[in-house]
Residue, then its C-alpha position, 0 to 999 in steps of 0.5 A: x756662461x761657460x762651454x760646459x754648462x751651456x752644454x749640459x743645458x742644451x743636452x738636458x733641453x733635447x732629453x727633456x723633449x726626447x722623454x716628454x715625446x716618448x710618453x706622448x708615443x708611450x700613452x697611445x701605444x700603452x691604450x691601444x695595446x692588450x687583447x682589445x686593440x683600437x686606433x688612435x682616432x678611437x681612443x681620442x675620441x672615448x677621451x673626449x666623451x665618444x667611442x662606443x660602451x665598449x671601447x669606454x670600458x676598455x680604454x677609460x675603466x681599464x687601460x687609462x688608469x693603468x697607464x695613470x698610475x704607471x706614470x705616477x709610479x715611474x715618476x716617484x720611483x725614479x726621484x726617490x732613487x735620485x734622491x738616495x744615490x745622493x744621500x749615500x752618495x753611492x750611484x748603486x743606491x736604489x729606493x729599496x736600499x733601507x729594505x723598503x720593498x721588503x718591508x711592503x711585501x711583509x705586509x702584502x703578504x700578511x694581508x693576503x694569507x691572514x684575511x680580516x673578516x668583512x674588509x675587503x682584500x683590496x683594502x687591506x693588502x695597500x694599507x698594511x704594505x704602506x704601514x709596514x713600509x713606513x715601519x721598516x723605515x723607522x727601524x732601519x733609522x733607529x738602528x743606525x742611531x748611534x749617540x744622536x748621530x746617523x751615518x750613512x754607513x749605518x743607515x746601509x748595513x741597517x738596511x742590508x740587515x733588516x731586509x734580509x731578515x724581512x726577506x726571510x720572513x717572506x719567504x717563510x709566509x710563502x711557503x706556507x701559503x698554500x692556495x694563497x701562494x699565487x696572489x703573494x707571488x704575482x704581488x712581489x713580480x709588480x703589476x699595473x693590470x688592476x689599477x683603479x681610479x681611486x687608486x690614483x686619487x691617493x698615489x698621485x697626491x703623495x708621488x707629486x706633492x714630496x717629489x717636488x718637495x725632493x726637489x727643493x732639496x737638491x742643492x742641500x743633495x749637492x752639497x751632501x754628494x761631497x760628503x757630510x763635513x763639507x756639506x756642513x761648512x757650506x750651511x747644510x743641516x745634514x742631520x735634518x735634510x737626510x731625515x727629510x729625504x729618507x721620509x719623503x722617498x719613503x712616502x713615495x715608495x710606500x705609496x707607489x708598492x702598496x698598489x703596484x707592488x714591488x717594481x724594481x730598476x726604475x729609481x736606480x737605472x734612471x737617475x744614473x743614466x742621467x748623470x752620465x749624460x747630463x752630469x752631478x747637477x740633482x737641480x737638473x738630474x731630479x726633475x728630469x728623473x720624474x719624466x724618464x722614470x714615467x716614459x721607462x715605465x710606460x715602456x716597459x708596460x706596452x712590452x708586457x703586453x706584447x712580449x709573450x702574448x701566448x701567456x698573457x700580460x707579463x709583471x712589470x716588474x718582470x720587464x723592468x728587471x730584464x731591461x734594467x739590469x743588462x742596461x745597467x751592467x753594461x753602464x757599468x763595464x762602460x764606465x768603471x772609473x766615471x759614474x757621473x759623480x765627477 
């Protein structure tokens, strides 16, 4: 074994460890934080069936599940935006970049301005946000066809184009909202605050099940990274491991926004600091992505609650995006000329 892969492994050994401690630490500050505050002590022992009718409400009907389906989010957000610097071989991609986001937020707002009579709300605004993710989806990709053949540029200026247009048709629903106006807003800011349990009976089966089925594609990814030609002389099916891919982040995606709304910064910041420290390897850098996706967001969770107490909870989205974006931007200044892809 040679110096250098001896030391990603030792590298990517102590970031695993450093990010599983930083969930552990997460978790606990994430359940004793917020307006009802508890010790440690009080919140392992509601866990195990203690605690008093209060503290169960608090830590196991309101900030557990907000702290699940945070971790489940954080996870998916994170491999799915992995997976998509892969496939346009661009470590500026995101999970959003097919106009994703926009295209659930076309259905959260439809949902919310145009109520369905005897549906409930809670309902209606996840499902139509997955439908017309998943919908975006197919457009992009049947607009990037061209003679049976999709290439990646196609796929992006797709995407560019379909979610300017979505964006607009937002804006538009926005504008005339009317009273409505507050619950679009807050939907496009992202928030864990009103998760449920059975929320993540449905997110954490999807988040896993094709997270770990990205996974299985990584040295496919590899391969693809070097581009589609030498991809193919190596054995890969390009054709048939980028639909795959493109399907499974946008399950993933589509899963995580229609409850959450959009969270952004995750699945681009994760999987490029990763590459920098740990190298090109999407056998190494995807499973870990799963772990640091979940302690960023359980991060970024804990400090909307604390950043502005004055005015409540934060948007995750929001905290996400102030801590994300000056990260990534100094990433960028740092290192101009290497991005982790060589």
């Amino acid at each position: 074994m040679d110096k250098v892969s001896y030391g990603r492994k030792v590298a990517a050994v102590i970031v695993l460890v450093s990010i599983v401690t930083l969930i552990c630490v997460y978790m606990d500050l994430s359940w004793i934080s917020g307006r009802d505050c508890y010790d440690v002590s009080t919140v392992i022992d509601t866990i195990l069936g203690g605690g008093t009718f209060g503290s169960r409400i608090i830590i196991l009907d309101i900030n557990a599940p907000r702290v699940g389906i945070g971790i489940f989010v954080g996870m998916g957000l994170a491999v799915a935006g992995c997976a998509m610097q892969a496939v346009f071989r661009n470590p500026l991609a995101s999970p959003y970049i097919l106009g994703l986001s926009s295209g659930a937020s076309v259905g959260a707002a439809v949902s919310m301005l145009f109520a369905i009579p005897l549906i409930p709300l809670a309902i209606v605004t996840p499902v139509l946000a997955f439908v017309t993710c998943f919908a975006t989806m197919i457009l992009v990709y049947s607009m990037s066809r061209v003679g049976g053949h999709v290439r990646t540029e196609s796929l992006i200026l797709s995407g560019v184009a379909v979610s300017s247009l979505l964006s607009a048709i937002v804006s538009f629903l926005t504008f005339i909202a009317g009273d409505k106006l507050e619950g679009i807003v807050f939907w496009s800011m992202g928030s864990l605050s009103n998760a449920e349990w059975s929320e993540i009976l449905f997110v954490a089966p999807i988040i896993v099940m094709c997270g770990l089925l990205l996974i299985t594609q990584a040295k496919g990814l590899n391969a693809m990274m070097l581009g589609d030609l030498h991809a193919m002389d190596l054995g890969i099916d390009v054709k048939r491991t980028r639909l795959l891919v493109l399907i499974l982040s946008t399950a993933i995606v589509a899963s995580a926004v229609s409850f959450t709304g959009v969270i952004g910064f995750i699945g681009l910041v994760i999987p490029h600091v990763l590459r920098i420290l740990l190298g090109p390897d999407n056998r190494v850098i995807m499973p870990l992505s799963m772990f640091a996706g979940a302690s960023f967001i359980l991060i970024c969770d804990f400090l909307s609650h604390v950043i502005a107490p004055y005015y409540g909870t934060l948007p995750i989205g929001v905290v996400t995006a102030l801590i994300g974006a000056p990260l990534f931007i100094y990433l960028l200044l740092r290192r101009k000329k290497e991005v982790g892809w060589n």
